[in-house]
ROSE-4610 file (N, C-alpha, C; in Angstrom, 1 decimal, always signed):
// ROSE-4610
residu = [X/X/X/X/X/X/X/X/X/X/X/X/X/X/X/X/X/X/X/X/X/X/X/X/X/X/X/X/X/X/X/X/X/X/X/X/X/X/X/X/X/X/X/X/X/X/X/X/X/X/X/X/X/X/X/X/X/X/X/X/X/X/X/X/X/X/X/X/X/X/X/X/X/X/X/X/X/X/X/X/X/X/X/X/X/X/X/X/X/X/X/X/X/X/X/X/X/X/X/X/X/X/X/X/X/X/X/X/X/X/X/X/X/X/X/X/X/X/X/X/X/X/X/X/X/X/X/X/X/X/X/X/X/X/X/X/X/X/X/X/X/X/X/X/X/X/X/X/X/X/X/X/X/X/X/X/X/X/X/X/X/X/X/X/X/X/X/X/X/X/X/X/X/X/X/X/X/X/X/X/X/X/X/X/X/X/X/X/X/X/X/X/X/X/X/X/X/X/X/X/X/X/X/X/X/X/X/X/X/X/X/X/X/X/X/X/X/X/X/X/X/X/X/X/X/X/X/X/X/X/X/X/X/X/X/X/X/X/X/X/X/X/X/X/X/X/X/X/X/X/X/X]
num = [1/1/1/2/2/2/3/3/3/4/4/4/5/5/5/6/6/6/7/7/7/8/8/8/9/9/9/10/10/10/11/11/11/12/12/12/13/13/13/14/14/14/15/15/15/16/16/16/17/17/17/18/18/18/19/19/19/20/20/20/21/21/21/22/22/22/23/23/23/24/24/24/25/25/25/26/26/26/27/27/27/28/28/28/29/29/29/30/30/30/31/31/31/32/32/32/33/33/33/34/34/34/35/35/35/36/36/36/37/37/37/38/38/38/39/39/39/40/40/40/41/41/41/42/42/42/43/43/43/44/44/44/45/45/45/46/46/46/47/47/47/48/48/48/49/49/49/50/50/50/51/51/51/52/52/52/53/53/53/54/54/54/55/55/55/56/56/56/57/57/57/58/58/58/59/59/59/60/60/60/61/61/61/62/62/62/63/63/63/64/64/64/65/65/65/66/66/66/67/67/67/68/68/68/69/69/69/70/70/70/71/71/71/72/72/72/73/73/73/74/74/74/75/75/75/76/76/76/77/77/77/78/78/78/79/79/79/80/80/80/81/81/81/82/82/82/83/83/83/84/84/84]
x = [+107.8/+106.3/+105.8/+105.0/+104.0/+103.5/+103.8/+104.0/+102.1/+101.4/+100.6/+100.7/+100.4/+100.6/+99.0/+99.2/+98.4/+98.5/+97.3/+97.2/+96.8/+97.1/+97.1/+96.3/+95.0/+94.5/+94.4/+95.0/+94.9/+94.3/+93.0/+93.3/+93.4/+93.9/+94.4/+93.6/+92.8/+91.8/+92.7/+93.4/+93.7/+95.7/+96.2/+97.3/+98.5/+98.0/+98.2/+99.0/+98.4/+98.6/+99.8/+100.4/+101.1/+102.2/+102.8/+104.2/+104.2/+102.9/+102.4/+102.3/+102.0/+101.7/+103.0/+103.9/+105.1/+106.1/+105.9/+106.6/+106.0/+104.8/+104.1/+104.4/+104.9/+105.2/+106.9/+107.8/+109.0/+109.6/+108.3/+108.0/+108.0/+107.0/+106.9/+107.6/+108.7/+109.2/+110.1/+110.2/+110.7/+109.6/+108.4/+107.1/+106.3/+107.3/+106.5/+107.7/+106.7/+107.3/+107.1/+106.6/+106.4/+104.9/+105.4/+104.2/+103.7/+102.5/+102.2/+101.4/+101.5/+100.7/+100.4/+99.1/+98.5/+97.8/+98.0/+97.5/+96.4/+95.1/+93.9/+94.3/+94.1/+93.9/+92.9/+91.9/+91.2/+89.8/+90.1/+89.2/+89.8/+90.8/+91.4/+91.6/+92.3/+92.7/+93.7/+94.5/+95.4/+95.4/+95.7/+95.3/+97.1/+96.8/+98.0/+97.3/+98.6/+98.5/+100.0/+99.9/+100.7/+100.8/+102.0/+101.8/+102.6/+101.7/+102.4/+103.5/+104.3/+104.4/+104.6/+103.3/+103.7/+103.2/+103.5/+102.5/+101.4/+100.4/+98.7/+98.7/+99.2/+99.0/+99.9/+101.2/+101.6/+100.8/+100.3/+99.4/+98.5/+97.9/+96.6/+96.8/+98.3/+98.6/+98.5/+99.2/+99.8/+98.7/+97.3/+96.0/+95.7/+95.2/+94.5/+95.4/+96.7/+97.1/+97.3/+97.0/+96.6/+95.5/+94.5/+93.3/+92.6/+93.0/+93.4/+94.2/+94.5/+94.7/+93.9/+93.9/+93.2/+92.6/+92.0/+91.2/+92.1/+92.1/+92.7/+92.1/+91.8/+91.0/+91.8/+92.1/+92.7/+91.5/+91.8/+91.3/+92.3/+92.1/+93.4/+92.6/+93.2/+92.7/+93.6/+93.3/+94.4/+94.0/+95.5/+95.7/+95.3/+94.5/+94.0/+95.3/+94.9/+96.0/+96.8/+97.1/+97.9/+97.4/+96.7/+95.9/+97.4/+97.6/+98.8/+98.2]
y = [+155.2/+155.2/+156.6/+156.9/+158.3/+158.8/+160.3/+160.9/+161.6/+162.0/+163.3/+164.2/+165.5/+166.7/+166.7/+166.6/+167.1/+167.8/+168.2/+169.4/+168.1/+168.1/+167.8/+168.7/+168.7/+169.7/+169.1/+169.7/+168.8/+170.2/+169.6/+170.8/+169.4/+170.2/+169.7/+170.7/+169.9/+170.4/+169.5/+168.6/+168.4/+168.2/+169.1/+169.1/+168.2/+167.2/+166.1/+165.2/+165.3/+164.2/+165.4/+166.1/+167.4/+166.1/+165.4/+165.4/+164.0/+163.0/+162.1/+162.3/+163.5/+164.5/+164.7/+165.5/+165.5/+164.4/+163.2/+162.1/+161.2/+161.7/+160.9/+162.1/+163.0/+164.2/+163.8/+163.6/+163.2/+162.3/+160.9/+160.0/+159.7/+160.8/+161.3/+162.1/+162.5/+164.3/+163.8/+162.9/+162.8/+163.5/+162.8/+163.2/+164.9/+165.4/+166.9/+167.3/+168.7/+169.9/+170.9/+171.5/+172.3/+172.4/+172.9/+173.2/+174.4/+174.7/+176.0/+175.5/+176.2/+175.9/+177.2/+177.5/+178.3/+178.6/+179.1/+178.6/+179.6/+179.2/+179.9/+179.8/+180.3/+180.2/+180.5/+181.0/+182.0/+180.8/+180.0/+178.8/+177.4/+177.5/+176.3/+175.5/+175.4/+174.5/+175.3/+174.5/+174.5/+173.9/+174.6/+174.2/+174.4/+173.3/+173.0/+172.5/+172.8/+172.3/+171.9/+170.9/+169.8/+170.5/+170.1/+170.3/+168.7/+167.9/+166.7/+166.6/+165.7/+165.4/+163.5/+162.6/+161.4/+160.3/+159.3/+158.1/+158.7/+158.5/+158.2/+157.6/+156.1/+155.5/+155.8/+156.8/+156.8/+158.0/+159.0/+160.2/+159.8/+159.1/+158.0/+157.5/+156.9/+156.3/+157.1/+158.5/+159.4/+159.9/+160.4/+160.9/+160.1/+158.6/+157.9/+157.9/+157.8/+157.7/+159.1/+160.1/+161.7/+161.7/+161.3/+161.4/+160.4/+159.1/+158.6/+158.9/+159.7/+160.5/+161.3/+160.7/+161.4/+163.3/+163.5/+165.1/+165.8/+165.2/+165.6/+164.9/+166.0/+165.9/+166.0/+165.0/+165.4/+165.0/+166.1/+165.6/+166.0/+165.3/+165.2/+166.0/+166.7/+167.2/+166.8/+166.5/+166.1/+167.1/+167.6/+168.5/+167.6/+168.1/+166.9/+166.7/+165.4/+164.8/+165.4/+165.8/+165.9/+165.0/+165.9/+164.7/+164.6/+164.0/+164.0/+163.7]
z = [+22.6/+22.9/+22.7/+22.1/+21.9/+23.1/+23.4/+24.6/+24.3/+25.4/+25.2/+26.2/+25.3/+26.3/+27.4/+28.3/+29.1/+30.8/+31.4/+32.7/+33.5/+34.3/+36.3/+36.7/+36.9/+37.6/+39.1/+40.4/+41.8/+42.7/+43.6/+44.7/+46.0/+46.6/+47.9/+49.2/+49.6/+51.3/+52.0/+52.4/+53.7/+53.6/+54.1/+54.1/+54.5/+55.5/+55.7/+54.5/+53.2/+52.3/+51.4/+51.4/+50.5/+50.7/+51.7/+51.3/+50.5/+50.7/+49.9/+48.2/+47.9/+46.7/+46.0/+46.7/+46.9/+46.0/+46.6/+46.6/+45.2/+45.2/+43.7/+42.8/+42.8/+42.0/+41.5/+42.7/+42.3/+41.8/+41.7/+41.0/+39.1/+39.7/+37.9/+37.4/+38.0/+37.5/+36.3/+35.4/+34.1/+33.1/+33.4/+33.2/+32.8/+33.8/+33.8/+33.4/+32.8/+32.1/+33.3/+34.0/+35.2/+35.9/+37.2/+37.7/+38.7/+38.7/+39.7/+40.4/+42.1/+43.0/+43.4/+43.9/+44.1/+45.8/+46.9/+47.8/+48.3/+48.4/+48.5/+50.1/+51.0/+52.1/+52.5/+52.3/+52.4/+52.8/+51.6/+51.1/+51.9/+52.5/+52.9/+52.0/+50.9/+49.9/+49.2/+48.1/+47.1/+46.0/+45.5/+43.7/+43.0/+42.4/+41.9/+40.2/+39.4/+38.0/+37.5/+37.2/+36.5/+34.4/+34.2/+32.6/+32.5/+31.8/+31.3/+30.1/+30.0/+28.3/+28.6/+28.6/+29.0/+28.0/+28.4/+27.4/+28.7/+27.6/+28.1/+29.4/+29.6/+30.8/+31.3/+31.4/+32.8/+33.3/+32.4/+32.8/+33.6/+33.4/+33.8/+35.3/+35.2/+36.5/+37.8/+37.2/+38.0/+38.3/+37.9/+38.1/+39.2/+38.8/+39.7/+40.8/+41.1/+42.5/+43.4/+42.6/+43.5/+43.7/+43.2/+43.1/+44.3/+45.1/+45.9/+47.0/+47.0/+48.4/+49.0/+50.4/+51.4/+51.3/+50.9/+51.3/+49.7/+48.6/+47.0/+46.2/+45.2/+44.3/+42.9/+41.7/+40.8/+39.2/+38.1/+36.9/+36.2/+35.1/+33.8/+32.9/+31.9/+30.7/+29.9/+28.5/+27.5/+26.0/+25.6/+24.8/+23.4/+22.2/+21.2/+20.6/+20.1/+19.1/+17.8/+17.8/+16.1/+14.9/+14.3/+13.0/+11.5/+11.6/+10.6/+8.8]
């Protein structure tokens, strides 16, 4: 199946949901190439970024069910295609 590169952008306001995050991260960890978390405290949130390498719909999957958690916010960006 044809993989795409793409970013996980997530911030997380309610800390509560991290070990939910967590667990949908370890889910996908075939999926990922790495990630950074960033913790603003300052702002009360965390920002985290995902680097994909997936099919489309498991990227997609993994979006909507972060994005679906309590007090987190996720968007995808995708790296363009390769025009061959």
């Amino acid at each position: 199946m044809e993989t795409r590169i793409a970013v996980l952008a997530i911030i997380v306001r309610d800390t509560g949901s991290v070990s939910a995050l967590n667990a949908l991260l370890h889910e996908y960890e075939d999926c990922i190439l790495g990630r950074m978390g960033i913790p603003c405290r300052e702002r009360g949130v965390r920002i985290i970024s995902v680097a994909l390498d997936a099919p489309a719909n498991a990227v997609s999957a993994l979006s909507g069910k972060v994005g679906r958690l309590e007090g987190v916010t996720a968007k995808t960006v995708y790296a363009p295609e390769n025009k061959a």
